[in-house]
C-alpha positions in Angstrom: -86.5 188.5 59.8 -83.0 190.5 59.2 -82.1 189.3 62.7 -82.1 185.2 61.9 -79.7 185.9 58.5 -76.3 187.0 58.8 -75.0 190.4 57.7 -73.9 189.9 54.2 -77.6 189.0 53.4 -78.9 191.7 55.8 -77.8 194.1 54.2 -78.9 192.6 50.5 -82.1 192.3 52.3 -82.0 196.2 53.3 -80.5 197.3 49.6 -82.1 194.9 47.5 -85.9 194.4 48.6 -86.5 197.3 51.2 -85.0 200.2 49.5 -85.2 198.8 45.9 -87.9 197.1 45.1 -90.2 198.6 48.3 -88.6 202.0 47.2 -92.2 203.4 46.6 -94.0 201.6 49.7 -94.6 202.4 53.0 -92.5 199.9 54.7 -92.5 199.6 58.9 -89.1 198.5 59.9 -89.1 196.2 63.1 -85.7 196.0 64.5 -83.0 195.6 67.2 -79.9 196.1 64.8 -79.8 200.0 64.9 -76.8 199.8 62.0 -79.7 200.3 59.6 -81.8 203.3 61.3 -79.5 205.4 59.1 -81.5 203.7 55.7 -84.8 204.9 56.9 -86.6 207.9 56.6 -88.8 207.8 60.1 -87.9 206.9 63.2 -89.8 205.8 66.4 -88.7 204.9 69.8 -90.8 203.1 72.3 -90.2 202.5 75.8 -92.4 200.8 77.8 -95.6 200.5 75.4 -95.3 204.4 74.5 -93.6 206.1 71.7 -91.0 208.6 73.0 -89.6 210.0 70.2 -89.8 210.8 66.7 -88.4 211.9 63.8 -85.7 211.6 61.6 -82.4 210.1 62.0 -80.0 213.0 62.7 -82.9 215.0 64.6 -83.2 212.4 67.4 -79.4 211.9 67.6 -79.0 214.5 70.6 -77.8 213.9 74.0 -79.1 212.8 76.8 -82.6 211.0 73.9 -83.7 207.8 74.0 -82.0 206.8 70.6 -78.5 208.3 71.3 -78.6 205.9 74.5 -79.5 202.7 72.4 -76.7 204.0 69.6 -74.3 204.3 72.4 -75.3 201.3 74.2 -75.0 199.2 70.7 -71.7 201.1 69.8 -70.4 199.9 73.6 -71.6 196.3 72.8 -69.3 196.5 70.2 -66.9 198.7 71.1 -65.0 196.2 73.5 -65.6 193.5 71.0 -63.7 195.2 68.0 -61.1 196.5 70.8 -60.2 193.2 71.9 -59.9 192.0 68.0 -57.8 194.6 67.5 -55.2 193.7 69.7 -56.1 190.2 68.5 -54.1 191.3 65.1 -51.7 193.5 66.8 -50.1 190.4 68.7 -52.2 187.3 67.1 -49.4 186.9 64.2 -45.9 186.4 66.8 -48.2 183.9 68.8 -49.8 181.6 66.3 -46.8 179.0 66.2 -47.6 178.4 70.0 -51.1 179.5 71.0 -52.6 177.6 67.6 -53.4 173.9 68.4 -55.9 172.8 64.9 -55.7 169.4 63.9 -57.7 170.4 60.5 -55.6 171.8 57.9 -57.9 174.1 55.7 -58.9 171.9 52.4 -57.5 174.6 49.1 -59.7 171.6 47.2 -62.1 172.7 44.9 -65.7 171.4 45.2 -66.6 169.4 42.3 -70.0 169.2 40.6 -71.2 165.7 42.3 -69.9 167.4 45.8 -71.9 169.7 45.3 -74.7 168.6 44.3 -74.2 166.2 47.3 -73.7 169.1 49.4 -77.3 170.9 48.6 -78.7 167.9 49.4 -77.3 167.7 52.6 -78.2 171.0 53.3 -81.6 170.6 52.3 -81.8 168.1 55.3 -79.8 170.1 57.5 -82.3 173.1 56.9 -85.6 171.4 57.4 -83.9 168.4 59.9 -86.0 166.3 58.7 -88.9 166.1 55.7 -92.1 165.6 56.4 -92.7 162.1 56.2 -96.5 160.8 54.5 -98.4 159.2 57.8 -98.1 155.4 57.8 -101.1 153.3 57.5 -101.8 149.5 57.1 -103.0 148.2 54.0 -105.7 145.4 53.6 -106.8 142.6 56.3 -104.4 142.4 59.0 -106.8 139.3 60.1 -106.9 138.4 63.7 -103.6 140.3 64.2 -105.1 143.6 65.2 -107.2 141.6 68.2 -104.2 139.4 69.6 -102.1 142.7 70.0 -105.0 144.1 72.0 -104.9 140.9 74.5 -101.1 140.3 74.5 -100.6 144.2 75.4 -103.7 144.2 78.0 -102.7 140.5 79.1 -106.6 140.0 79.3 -107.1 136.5 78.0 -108.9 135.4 81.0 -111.1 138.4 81.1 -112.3 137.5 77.6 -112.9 134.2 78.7 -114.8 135.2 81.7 -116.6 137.3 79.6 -118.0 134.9 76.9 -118.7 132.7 79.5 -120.7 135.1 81.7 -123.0 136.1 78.3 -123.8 132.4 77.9 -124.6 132.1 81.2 -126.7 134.6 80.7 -128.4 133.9 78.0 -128.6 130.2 78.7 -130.6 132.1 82.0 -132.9 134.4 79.7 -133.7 131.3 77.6 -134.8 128.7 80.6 -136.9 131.6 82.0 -138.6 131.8 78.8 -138.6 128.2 78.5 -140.2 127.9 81.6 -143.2 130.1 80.6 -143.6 128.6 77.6 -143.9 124.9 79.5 -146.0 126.4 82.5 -148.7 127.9 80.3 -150.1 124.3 79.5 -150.0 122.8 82.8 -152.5 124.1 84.9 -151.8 122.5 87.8 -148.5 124.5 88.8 -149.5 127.0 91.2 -149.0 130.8 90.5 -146.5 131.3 93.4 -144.3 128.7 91.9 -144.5 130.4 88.4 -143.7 133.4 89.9 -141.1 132.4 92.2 -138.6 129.3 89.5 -139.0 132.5 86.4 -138.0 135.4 89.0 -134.7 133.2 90.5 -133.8 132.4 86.7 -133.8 136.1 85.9 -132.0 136.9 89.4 -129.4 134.5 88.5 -129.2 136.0 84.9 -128.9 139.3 85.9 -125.8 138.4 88.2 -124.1 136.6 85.0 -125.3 140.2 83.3 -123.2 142.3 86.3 -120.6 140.1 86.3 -119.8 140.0 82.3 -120.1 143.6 82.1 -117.2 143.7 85.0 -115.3 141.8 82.8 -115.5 143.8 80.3 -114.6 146.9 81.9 -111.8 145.5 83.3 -110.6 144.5 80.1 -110.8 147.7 78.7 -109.2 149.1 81.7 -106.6 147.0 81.9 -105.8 147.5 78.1 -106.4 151.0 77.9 -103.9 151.5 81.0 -101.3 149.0 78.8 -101.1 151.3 76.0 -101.4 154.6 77.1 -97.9 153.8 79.2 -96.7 152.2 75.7 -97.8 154.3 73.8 -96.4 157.7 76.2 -92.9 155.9 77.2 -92.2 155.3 73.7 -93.4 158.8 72.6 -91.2 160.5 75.8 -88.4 158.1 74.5 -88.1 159.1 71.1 -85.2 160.8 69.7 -85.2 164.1 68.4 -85.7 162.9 65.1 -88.7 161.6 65.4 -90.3 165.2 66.4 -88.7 166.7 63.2 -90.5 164.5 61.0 -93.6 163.8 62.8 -96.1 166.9 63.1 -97.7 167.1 66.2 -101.2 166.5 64.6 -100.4 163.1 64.4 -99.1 162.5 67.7 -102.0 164.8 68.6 -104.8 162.7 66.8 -103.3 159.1 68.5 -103.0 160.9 72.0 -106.5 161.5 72.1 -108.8 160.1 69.7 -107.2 156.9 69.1 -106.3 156.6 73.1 -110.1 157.8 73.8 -111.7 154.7 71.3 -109.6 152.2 73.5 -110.8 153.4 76.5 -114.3 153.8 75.9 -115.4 152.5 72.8 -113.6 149.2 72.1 -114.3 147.3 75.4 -118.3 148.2 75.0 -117.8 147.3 71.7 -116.4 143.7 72.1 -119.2 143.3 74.5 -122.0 144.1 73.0 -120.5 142.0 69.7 -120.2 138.7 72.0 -123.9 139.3 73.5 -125.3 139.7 69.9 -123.4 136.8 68.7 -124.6 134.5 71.0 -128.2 136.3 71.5 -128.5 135.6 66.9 -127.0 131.5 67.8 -130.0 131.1 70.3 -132.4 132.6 68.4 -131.6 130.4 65.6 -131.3 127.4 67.8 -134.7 127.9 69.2 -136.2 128.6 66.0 -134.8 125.6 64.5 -136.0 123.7 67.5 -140.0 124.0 66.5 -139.6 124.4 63.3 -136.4 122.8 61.8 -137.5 123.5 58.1 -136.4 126.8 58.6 -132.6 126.2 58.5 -133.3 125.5 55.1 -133.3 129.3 54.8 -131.6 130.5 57.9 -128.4 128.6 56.6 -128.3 130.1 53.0 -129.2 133.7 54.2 -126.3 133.5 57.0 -123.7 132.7 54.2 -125.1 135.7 52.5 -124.8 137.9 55.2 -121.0 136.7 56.1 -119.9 137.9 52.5 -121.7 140.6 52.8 -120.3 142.2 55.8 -117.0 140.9 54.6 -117.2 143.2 51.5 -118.5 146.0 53.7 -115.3 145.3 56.4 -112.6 145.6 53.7 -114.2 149.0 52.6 -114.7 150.4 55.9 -111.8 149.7 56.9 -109.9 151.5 54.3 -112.4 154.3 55.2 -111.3 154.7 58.9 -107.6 154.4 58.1 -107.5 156.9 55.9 -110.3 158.7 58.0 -107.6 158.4 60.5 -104.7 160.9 58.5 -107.0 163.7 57.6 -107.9 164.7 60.9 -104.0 165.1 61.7 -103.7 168.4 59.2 -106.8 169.8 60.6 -105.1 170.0 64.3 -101.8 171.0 62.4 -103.4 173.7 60.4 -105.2 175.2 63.6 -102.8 175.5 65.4 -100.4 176.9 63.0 -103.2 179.5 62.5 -103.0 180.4 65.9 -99.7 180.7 66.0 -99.8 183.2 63.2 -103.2 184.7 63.7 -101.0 188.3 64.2 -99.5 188.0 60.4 -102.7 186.7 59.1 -104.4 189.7 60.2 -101.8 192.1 59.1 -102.0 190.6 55.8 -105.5 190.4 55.8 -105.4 186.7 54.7 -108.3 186.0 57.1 -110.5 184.4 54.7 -108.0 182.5 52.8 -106.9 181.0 55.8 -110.5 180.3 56.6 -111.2 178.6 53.2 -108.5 176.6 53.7 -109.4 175.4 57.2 -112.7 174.2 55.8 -111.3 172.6 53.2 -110.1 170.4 55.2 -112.9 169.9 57.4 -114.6 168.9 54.3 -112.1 166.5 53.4 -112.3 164.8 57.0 -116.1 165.2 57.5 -116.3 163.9 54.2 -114.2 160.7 54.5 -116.8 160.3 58.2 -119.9 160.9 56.0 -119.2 157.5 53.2 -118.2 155.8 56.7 -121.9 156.6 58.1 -123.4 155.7 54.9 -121.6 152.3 54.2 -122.6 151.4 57.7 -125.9 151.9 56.6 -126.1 150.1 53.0 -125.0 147.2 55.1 -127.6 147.3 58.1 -130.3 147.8 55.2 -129.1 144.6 53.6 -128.9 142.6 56.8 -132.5 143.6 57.6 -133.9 142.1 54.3 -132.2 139.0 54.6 -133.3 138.6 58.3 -136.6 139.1 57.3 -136.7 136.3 54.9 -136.1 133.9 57.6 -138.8 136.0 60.0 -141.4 135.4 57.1 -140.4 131.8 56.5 -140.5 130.8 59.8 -144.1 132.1 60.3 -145.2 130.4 57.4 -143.8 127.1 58.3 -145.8 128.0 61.6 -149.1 128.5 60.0 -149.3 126.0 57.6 -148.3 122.9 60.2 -151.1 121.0 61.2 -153.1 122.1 64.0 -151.7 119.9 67.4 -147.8 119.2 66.1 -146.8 122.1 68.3 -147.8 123.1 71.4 -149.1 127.2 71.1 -146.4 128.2 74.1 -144.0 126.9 72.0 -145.1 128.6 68.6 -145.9 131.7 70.9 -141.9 131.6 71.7 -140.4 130.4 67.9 -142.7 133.7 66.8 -141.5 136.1 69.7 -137.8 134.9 69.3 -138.2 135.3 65.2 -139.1 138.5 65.6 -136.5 139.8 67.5 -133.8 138.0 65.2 -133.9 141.1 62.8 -132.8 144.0 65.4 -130.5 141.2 67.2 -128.6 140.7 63.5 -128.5 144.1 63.1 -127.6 145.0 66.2 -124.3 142.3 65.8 -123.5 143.4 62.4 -123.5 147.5 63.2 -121.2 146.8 66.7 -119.3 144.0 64.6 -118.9 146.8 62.1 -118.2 149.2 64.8 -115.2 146.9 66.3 -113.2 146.3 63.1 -113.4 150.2 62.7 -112.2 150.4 66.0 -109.4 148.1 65.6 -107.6 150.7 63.3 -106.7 152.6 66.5 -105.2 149.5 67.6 -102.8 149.7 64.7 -102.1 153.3 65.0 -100.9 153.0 68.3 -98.9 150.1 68.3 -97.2 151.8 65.3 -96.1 154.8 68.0 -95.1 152.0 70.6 -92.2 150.7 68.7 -90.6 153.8 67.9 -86.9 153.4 68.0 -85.8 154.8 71.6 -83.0 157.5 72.3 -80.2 155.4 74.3 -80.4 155.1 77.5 -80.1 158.1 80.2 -77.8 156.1 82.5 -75.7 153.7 81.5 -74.6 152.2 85.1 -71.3 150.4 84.0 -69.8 153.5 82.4 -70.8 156.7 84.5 -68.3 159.3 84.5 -66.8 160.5 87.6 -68.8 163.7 89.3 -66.3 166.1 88.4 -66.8 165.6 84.9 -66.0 167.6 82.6 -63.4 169.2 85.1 -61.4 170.9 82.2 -64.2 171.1 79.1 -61.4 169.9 76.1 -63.9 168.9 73.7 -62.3 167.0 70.2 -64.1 165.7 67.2 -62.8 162.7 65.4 -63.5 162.2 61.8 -66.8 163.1 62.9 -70.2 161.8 60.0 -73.5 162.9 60.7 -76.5 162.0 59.1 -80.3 162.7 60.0 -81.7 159.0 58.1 -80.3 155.8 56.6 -80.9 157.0 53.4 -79.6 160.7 53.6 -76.4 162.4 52.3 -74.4 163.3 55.1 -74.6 166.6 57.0 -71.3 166.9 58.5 -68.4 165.2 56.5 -65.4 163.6 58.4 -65.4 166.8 61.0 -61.8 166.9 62.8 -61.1 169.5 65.5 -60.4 170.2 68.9 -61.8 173.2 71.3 -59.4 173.4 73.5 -60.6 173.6 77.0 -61.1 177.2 78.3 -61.5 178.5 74.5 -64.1 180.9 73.2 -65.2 179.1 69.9 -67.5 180.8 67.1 -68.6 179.0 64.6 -69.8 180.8 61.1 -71.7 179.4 58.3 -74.6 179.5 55.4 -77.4 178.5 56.3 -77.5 174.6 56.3 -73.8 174.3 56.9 -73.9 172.1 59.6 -73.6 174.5 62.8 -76.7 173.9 64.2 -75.8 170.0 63.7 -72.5 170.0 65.3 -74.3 171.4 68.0 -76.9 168.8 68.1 -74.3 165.9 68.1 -72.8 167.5 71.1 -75.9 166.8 72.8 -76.3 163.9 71.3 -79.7 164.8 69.9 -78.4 162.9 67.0 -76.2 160.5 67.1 -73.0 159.8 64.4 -72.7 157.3 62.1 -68.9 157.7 61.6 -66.5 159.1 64.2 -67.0 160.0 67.6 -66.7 163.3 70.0 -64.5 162.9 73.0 -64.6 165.8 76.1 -61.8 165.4 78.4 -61.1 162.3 76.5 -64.5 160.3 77.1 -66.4 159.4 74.3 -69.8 160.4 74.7 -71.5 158.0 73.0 -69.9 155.1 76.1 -72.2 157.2 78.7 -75.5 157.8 79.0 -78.0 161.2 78.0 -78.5 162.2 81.5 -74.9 162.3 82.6 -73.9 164.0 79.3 -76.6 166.4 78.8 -76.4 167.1 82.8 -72.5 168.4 82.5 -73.6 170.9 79.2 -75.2 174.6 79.2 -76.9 176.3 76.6 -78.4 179.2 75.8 -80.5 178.6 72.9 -81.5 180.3 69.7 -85.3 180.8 70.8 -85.4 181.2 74.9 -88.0 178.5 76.4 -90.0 179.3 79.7 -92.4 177.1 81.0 -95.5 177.5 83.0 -94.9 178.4 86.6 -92.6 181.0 88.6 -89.2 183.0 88.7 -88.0 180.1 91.2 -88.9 177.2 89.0 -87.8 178.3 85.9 -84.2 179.3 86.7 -83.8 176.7 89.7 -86.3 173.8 88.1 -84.8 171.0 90.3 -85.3 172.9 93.7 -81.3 172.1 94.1 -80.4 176.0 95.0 -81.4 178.5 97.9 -82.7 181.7 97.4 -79.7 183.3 97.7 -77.5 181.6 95.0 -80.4 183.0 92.8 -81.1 186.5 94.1 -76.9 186.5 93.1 -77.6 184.9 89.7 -80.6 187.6 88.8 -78.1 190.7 90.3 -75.4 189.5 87.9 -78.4 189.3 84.9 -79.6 192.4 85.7 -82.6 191.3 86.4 -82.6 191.8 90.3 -84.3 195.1 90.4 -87.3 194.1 88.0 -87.7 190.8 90.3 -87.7 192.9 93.3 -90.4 195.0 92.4 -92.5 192.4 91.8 -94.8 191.8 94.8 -94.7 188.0 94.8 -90.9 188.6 94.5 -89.1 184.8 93.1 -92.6 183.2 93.3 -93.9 186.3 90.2 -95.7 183.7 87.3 -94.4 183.0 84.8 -96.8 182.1 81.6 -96.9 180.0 78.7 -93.5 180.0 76.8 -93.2 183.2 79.2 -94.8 185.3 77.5 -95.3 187.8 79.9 -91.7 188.4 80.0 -89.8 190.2 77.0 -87.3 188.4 74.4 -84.5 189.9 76.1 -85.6 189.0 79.2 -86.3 185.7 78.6 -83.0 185.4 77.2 -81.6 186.5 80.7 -83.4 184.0 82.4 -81.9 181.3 80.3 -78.7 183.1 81.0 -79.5 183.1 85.0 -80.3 179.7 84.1 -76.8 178.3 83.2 -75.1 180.5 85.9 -77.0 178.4 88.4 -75.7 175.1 87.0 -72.2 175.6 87.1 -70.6 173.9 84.2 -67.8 174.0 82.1 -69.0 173.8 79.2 -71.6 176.6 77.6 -73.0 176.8 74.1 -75.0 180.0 72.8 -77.0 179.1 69.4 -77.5 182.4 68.0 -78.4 183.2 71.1 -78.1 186.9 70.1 -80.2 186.9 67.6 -83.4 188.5 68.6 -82.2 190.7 71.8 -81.2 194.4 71.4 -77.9 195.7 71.7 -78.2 196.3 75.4 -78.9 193.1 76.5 -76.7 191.3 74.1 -73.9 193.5 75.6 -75.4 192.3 79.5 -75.0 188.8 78.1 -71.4 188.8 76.9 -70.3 190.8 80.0 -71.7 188.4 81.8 -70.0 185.7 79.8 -66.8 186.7 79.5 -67.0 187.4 83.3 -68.6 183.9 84.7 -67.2 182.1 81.9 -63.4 182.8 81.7 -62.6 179.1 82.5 -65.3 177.6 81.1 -65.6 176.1 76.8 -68.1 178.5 75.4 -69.1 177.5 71.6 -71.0 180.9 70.1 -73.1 180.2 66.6 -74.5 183.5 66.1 -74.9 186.0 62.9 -73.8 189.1 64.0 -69.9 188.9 64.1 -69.4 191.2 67.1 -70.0 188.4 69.1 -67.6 185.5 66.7 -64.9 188.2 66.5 -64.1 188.2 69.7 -63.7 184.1 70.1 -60.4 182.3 70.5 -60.9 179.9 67.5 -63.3 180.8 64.9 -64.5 177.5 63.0 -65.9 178.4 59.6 -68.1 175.2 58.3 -69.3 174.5 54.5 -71.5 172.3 53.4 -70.8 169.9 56.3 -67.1 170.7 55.8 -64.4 172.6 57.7 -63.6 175.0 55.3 -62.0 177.1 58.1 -60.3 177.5 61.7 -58.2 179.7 63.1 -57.8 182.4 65.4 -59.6 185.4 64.3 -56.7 187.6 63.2 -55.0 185.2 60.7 -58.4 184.5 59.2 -58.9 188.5 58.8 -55.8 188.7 57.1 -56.1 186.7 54.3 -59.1 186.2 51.9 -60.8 184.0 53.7 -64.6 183.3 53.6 -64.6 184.8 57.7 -62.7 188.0 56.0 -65.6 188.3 54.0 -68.0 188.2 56.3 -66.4 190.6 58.8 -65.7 193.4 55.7 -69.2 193.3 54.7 -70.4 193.4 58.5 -67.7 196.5 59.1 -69.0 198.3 55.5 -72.4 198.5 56.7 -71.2 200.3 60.0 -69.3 202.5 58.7 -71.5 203.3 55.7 -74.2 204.1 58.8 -71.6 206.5 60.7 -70.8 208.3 57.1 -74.4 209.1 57.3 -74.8 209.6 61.0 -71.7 211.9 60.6 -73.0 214.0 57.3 -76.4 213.9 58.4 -75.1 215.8 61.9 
């Protein structure tokens, strides 16, 4: 924790909670800044998985020990830093009239009330990116809507047409066979081979028209389920980085496979089966109504029931499944925040409050799944009454008409038909049921294929020369950042230059801005006012892959990826071996490669995590080496390696780097103190920039900083010094 806040609240951390108010309790101490063994009572060192010393602070201070290296090795790192500061001030005070080139004047303004309340809004955004935004749903009937977007996207018109037409067909098929039986029975003349042979080429016939709709209507469902996956997945890839900071994965998660999973498998079956039993309930009727037309007299009346019922059950159920649809989101996000945490839930033995919570809501989404089930069910109970009514009144009609009016064959078929009009009905009216449900994931993914894109990687009528950036000037203009429409600003009118060459650090509070300068330069997010030029191209005229191509970073949190030495430092397959065996010697990372048996092609896991922070850090260093460019940003890139590496990674830096724009956001001011130009941002504001000496001497917020970042060391060599 003490290595992702800057000193000044480090050390209030360290004085305030661990040594105050944890005075009396065993506290374990977890660290890479060794400027606060001195506070502790314990110490112990580990080196590869084994504790190899322990004791107090002064006892293991001894030559030639495991801590004394890591002291000197952190007093090195920072050694040549405060060296090189020093002769910053000795000589930065006769140079700043020609070596100074700052197009911002610091602001002696002071913040008024409605600025700052402004301001804490802003950094409220600029802390969290982006709120949480509730999960958009439909609301109501969306009619015929959800069904067109399914055939426009699909282009399947046709298919649907091929497929009604193959079910009646089909049916027409099924119905002459039966036909024919029921005619055949009272003529005996018609020989049993002929029987045989006119009712077995009927059904043949039928059960081609059977094949051929169910092609149909897998094709359809192919062909739509193919439509918006790529949709859905280009407009997800294409998304800006907004989208991701106020969209959990869950829901992306939950469309991705559930939703995608219903279109593939469950809504062509679906639309089938509702065609069959649509016009399988229309014969039934019609043949029923053919021997015995008194029975419309009921079969009309229940049908208009049955329509207004199911259209009272739709509108319900369909509420049901959207909102069905946003509780299973917070179950994927809470698992696998869970599992991302199960260390600190264990260590605060918050196992069964986790738990609890997890079932909660399971309950809440098993629960919204359960009234679906059981709607479905008041409905199918309701259609089977009604259905029955015209079953019974059908066979009454039957048996009280006079004995001769109808042929038996024919009542034999009216009766057989009748009774198979109750499980046809409810067979339509559960997949009917089944299909507006289904729809829902319709909506939901069309709602994820319209998300507003990033611009485009390439813009062909403005790509920069190859040799750009071939000096790295980088100059904001009046730059305005904001994260949505309707948020304050983030960065306010932002006017400066880093001059090409420059070593920039930039210093702040948390939810200043830095990290969103940063993010403009990469266009992550785009301005609304101003514009940032390199070498005098606007960046916004070109497109992400040619801008994002010519930038380096070394970020905040290092990021492997699945797969080996080679392809994580050399991803493209653009270098030879050699340009990387040179890259790893200058990382330091040459001899641990080399003693791997599988050498360049070692694996690499999951977020690499069987590699160390520091080392990972390296690799992202080895990383930028290999790409050459002129322009390098470290986010706090510091901020959770030990002293030793950090100094391997400004050696390395000032040594690969010397003609090259390096911006530094970091915490720990050995590595600011050391930059060119240190730009000190408020509240989306430059409150600050200068070169580091003039900055120290004056009271300046950066003064600050540094003199509470230089008390703590020496208050640790005091005790280093009286404890020896």
């Amino acid at each position: 924790m003490l290595l992702l806040v800057i000193t000044e609240k480090g050390s209030d951390i360290i004085q305030d909670c661990v040594m105050g108010a944890l005075g009396k309790k065993t506290v374990i101490l977890v660290t890479h800044q060794v400027e606060f063994l001195a506070e502790v009572d314990t110490i112990l060192v580990m080196e590869h998985g084994r504790i190899t010393q322990q004791g107090t602070y002064n006892e293991l201070l001894k030559d030639g020990t495991p801590l004394e290296k890591l002291m000197n090795a952190h007093h090195s790192s920072i050694t040549v830093l405060e060296g090189s500061n020093l002769a910053n001030i000795a000589n930065g005070i006769q140079e700043l009239d020609t070596h100074v080139e700052c197009k911002h004047q610091p602001s002696t303004e002071q913040h008024t009330e409605e600025d700052i309340s402004l301001a804490m809004k802003a950094t409220k955004v600029a802390t969290t990116k982006l709120t949480e935004e509730e999960e958009e749903k439909e609301i109501g009937d969306l009619g015929w809507k959800p069904y067109k977007d399914y055939l426009s996207v699909s282009t399947g018109n046709y298919l649907l047409v091929f497929l009604i037409s193959a079910q009646v067909l089909f049916v027409a098929m099924q119905s002459m066979s039966t036909y024919w039986l029921a005619i055949v029975v009272q003529l005996s003349h018609i020989r049993s081979e002929v029987l045989v042979g006119v009712y077995a080429a009927l059904s043949t016939v039928s059960c081609v028209f059977a094949h051929f709709r169910s092609y149909c209507a897998a094709r359809l469902g192919l062909k739509a389920s193919k439509a918006f996956f790529e949709g859905f997945m280009d407009s997800v890839f294409k998304a800006p980085m907004v989208f991701f900071d106020s969209t959990p994965i869950g829901r992306i998660l939950t469309r991705a496979s559930t939703d995608l999973g219903i279109l593939d498998f469950d809504i062509p079956y679906s639309t089938s089966y509702v065609v069959a039993g649509s016009i399988e309930v229309a014969v039934v009727i019609i043949i029923m109504s053919t021997v015995t037309w008194q029975v419309l007299i009921v079969a009309i009346p229940v049908i208009i029931v049955l329509i207004y019922i199911q259209r009272y059950y739709v509108a319900s159920a369909r509420e049901l499944v959207r909102i069905n649809g946003t509780t299973k989101a917070p179950v994927m996000n809470y698992a696998s925040e869970s599992m991302l945490g199960v260390v600190t839930i264990r260590a605060f033995a918050a196992t069964e409050m986790f738990v609890r919570k997890s079932l909660k809501l399971i309950d809440q989404d098993a629960s919204l799944f359960f009234y679906t089930i059981a709607s479905l069910e008041w409905v199918l109970l309701r259609v089977e009454v009604l259905q029955n009514i015209t079953i019974i009144t059908s066979a009454l009609f039957l048996t009280f008409l006079p004995y001769g009016v109808i042929a038996p064959g024919f009542m034999g078929l009216c009766l057989s038909y009748s009774l198979n009009l109750s499980s046809t009905q409810v067979f339509l009216t559960r997949y009917y049921s089944s299909l507006e449900n289904y729809m829902i994931s319709v909506e939901r993914i069309k709602q994820y294929m319209h998300i507003p894109p990033e611009p485009p990687a390439v813009i062909q009528a403005s790509r920069p020369s190859p040799s750009w950036p071939s000096q790295g000037n980088i100059e904001f203009q009046n730059l305005m950042v904001k994260y949505r429409p309707n948020s304050p600003l983030v960065l306010k009118g932002i006017t400066c230059t880093f001059r090409a060459g420059d070593k920039i650090g930039i210093v702040g509070r948390t939810g200043s801005g830095k990290s969103t300068l940063i993010s403009s330069l990469f266009r992550l997010v785009d301005p609304v006012g101003g514009r940032i030029l390199i070498d005098n191209l606007d960046i916004c005229s070109i497109g992400l892959k040619d801008l994002r191509g010519k930038l380096s970073i070394i970020p905040q949190e290092p990021t492997l990826f699945r797969g080996t030495v080679r392809t994580n430092l050399d991803p493209l397959g653009s270098h030879p071996d050699q340009e990387i065996w040179e890259v790893l010697e200058k990382c330091q990372l040459k001899s641990t490669i080399s003693s791997l048996p599988t050498l360049l092609d070692s694996p690499v896991s999951d977020d690499g995590e069987n590699w160390s922070a520091g080392q990972r850090q390296l690799f992202c260093l080895g990383r930028v080496l290999l790409r050459k460019n002129k322009i390098l940003v470290l986010d706090e890139a510091t901020a959770s390696i030990d002293s030793a590496t950090d100094a391997v990674l400004q050696q390395v830096i000032k040594s690969e780097f010397r003609s090259c724009t390096v911006v530094t956001i970091a915490h720990r001011v050995p590595t600011v103190t050391d930059s060119d130009m240190v730009l000190v941002l408020s509240y989306g504001k430059i409150e600050e920039y200068d070169v580091p000496s003039r900055l120290m001497k004056k009271n300046s917020a950066f003064s600050k900083l540094v003199q509470e970042y230089w008390s703590n060391r020496m208050r640790s060599s005091t005790i280093e010094e009286s404890e020896i």
